[in-house]
Steps between C-alpha positions, in 0.01 A plus 500: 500500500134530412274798601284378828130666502356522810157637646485656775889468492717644800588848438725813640344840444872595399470286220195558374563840525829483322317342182234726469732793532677273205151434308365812512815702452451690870801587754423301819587712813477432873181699483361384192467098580226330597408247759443221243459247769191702674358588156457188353369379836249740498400560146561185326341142373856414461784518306794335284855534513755372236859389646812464326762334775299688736497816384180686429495538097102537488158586657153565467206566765207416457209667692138421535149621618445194653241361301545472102701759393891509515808753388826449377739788648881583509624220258834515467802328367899582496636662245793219448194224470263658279383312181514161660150497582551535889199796417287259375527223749448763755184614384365090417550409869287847611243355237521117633509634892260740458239299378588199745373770735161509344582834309332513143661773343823667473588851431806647410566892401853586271686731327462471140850396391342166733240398307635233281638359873130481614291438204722255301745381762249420778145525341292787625265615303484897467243657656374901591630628819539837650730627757548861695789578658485615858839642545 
């Protein structure tokens, strides 16, 4: 059965939640998961979801200022489906929604064992950025 993309795709926070603690090697606890469902509602342009006979193998939201500018954020894929380019079609719809919503650029920030993903894979260019963390 073939992976079906959505944006703006149904989701359960207990699923999202559950991948990200996956993706980004976290435990998930009661207390720790978030209210995807109000989150994206709030904060987001929109976002895709990749389904594999209905279960939720991969995400990305994408967030904007409202004007030109939009992010990439929380991309993430299962373990058991990486390297099958589910990443990369993730991150092409963002791209393709985000600038049928008038957006002209797209950022994304990484690790560094990602950059071949976002440079070569999906085609950003590298640029300077800067970051503080606020704890």
């Amino acid at each position: 059965m073939p992976i079906i993309y959505q944006w703006r795709g149904d989701v359960e926070s207990v699923e999202v939640n559950a991948l990200h603690a996956e993706a980004f090697e976290t435990a998930v606890t009661t207390e720790d998961e978030w209210d995807w469902r109000t989150l994206l509602a709030q904060h987001s342009l929109g976002w895709v979801t990749a389904r594999d006979a209905g279960r939720l193998v991969g995400f990305v939201n994408v967030i904007s200022d409202g004007r030109v500018h939009a992010w990439i954020q929380d991309t993430m894929v299962a373990a058991e489906v990486r390297t099958r380019g589910i990443g990369t079609q993730l991150v092409q719809m963002a791209r393709e929604e985000a600038g049928r919503a008038g957006c002209e650029w797209l950022h994304v920030d990484f690790a560094d064992h990602l950059e071949d993903f976002y440079y070569r894979a999906c085609g950003f260019t590298p640029t300077s950025a800067g970051l503080i963390h606020l704890e």
